[in-house]
N, C-alpha and C positions, 0 to 999 in steps of 0.2 A: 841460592840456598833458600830453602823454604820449612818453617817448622814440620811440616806434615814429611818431611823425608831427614828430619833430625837424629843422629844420634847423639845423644848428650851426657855428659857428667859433669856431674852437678857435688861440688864439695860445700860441707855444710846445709844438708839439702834438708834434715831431718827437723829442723826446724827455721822461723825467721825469711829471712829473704830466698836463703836457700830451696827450704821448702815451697814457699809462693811460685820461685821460678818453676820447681819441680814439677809443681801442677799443672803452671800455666803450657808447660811445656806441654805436657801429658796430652789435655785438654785440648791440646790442639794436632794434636796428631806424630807428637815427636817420640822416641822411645827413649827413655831416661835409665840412666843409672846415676844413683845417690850413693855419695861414698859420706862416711861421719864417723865420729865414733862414740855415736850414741845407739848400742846395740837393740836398745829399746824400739825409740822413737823411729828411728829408721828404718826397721826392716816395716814397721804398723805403716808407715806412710808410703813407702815402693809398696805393700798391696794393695794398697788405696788405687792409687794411679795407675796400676800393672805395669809398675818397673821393676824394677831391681834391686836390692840393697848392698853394701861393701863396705866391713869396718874397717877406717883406716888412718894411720897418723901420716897428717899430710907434710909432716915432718920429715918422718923416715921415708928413705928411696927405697929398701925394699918395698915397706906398705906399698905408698903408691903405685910402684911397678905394677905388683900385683895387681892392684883395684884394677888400672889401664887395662892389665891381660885379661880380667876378668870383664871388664866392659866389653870388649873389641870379641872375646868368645861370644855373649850372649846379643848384643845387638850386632855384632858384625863389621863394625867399624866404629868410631870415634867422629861426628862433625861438629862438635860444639861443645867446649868447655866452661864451665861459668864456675869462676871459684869466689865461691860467699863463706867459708869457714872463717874463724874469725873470734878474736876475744878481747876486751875493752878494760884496763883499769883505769881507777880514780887517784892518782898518787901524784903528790905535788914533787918537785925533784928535791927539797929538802922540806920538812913538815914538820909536826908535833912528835913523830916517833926518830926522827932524823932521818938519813937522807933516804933518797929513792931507793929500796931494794936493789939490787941491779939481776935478783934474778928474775924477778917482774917484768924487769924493761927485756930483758935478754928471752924470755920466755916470749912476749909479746911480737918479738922483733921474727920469732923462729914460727910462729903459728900464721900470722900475718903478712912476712912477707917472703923468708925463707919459705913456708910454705906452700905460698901463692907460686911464687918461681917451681919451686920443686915438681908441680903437678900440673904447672904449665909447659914446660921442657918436655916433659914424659908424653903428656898429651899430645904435645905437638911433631915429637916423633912419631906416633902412631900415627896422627893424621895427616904424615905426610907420606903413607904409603896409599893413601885414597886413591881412586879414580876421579880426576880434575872435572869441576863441571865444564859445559860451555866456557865461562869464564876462567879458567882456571883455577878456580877455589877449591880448595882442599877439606877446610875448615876455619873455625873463628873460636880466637878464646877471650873469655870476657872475663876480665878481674872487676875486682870489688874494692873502693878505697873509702874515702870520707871526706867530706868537707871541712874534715879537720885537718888534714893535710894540707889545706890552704891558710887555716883559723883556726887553729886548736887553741881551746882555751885549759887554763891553768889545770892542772892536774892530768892533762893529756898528753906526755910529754911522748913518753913511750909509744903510745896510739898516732899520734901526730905524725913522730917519726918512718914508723911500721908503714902504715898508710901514705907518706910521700915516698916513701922508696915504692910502694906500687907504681903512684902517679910517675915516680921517674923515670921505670922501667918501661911502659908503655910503648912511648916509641920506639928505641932499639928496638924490644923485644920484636916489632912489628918492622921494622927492616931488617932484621935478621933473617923471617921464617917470608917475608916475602915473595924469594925464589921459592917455596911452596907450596906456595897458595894459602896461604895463612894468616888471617887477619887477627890484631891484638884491641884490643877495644879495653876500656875500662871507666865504672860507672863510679860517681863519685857521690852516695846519697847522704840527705841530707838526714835530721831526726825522724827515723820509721818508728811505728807501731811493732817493735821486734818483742818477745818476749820475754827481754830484760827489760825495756818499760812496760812493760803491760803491767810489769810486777809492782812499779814506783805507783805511789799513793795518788788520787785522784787531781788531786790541788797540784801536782809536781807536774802529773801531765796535762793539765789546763797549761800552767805555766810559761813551759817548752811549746806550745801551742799559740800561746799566744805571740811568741817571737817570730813566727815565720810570718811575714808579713803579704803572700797570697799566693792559693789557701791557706789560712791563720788555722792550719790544723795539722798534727803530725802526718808524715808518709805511711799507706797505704803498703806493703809489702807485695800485693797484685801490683801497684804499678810499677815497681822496680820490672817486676819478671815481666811485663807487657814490655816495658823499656829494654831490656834483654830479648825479646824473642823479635823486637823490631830491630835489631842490631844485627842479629845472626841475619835476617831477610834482608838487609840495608847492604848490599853489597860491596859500595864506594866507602862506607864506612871504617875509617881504620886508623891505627897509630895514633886516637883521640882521647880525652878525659870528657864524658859528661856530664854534668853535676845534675843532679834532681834534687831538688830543696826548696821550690817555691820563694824561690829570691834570699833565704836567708843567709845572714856573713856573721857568722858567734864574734862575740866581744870577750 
């Protein structure tokens, strides 16, 4: 597989890591479709790139069905999934307001990892009607988890969770689709430059900067998507967690 003969969908693409892949993708010769459901930001950044845009809750199986059909009509196929949608609270599991919400954590658990499965399945039936390369490849889908999944710290309970059930799913999910050429990958980053920090106060992102201990500076959203489009091309590549975080382990 090669970006320059990619087709891709890209969830959460309209901003964040999602969008960094989106372009990286772009940029390099792949055709993208970005599914979100930020009617705004998304359709502005598929003309940027000359892709596509798909509002859709990655939640719901009709949504995503749709987005798929509407993929596979407009590029022609499906070879690469990368799902970056995703959302993060700060909630201790009992705190000053008492205990954890639980439609917090239940909300967190359906966006993240319900989700993530949801549009992984879908996807992965479409690209198993491909034409096999050489190697029998079909396709590759790249999930998104966190290094919290490993070390989540205090207030991440819900997020922590969300994101090790990605980590756990990996393998199955990657000896499952094996017989069709399907590889399952999933990227475990560490603190990015996303634009829920870019929002946090300057001192806050020195801070978190200073903990990764090298580079002593937050992620790069271009490097997640370079780490993604070498993934799709890595074709031994599969049923693995990589972490990108420049050595850091939260406390």
């Amino acid at each position: 597989m090669q970006l320059t003969t990619t087709a891709a969908l890209v969830t959460g693409g309209a901003s964040g890591l999602g969008e960094a892949t989106a372009r990286h993708f772009a940029e390099n010769g792949a055709q993208v479709t970005i599914v979100d459901r930020d009617s705004e930001r998304g359709p502005q950044v598929a003309a940027e790139i000359g892709g596509h845009f798909v509002e859709t809750d990655v939640t719901d199986e009709a949504s995503v069905a749709a987005a798929v059909a509407q993929a596979v009509d407009r590029m022609g196929k499906i070879t690469a999934t990368v799902n970056c949608a995703g959302i993060a609270y700060g909630i201790k599991t009992v705190g000053r307001d008492g205990p954890h919400p639980l439609d917090a954590f239940q909300r967190t658990i359906d966006i993240n990892l319900v989700g993530t499965f949801n549009v992984s399945r879908l996807a992965a039936e479409a690209m198993a009607g491909n034409d096999p390369e050489p190697d029998g490849a079909r396709g590759v889908i790249i999930n998104t988890a966190s290094i919290a999944a490993f070390d989540g710290q205090k207030g991440q309970a819900a997020y922590a969770a969300s994101k090790g059930g990605v980590v756990g799913m990996t393998l199955p999910m990657a000896r499952d689709l094996a017989a069709s050429g399907i590889r399952v990958m999933t990227i475990a980053p560490g603190i990015f430059m996303t634009p829920m920090l870019a929002s946090l106060p300057q001192e806050v992102q020195a801070q978190l900067a200073a903990d990764v201990p090298n580079p002593a500076r937050l992620g790069d959203p271009r490097e997640y998507a370079r780490l993604a489009g070498f993934i799709v091309e890595m074709g031994y590549l599969n049923g693995e967690v990589i972490r990108i975080d420049g050595a850091l382990r939260m406390r």
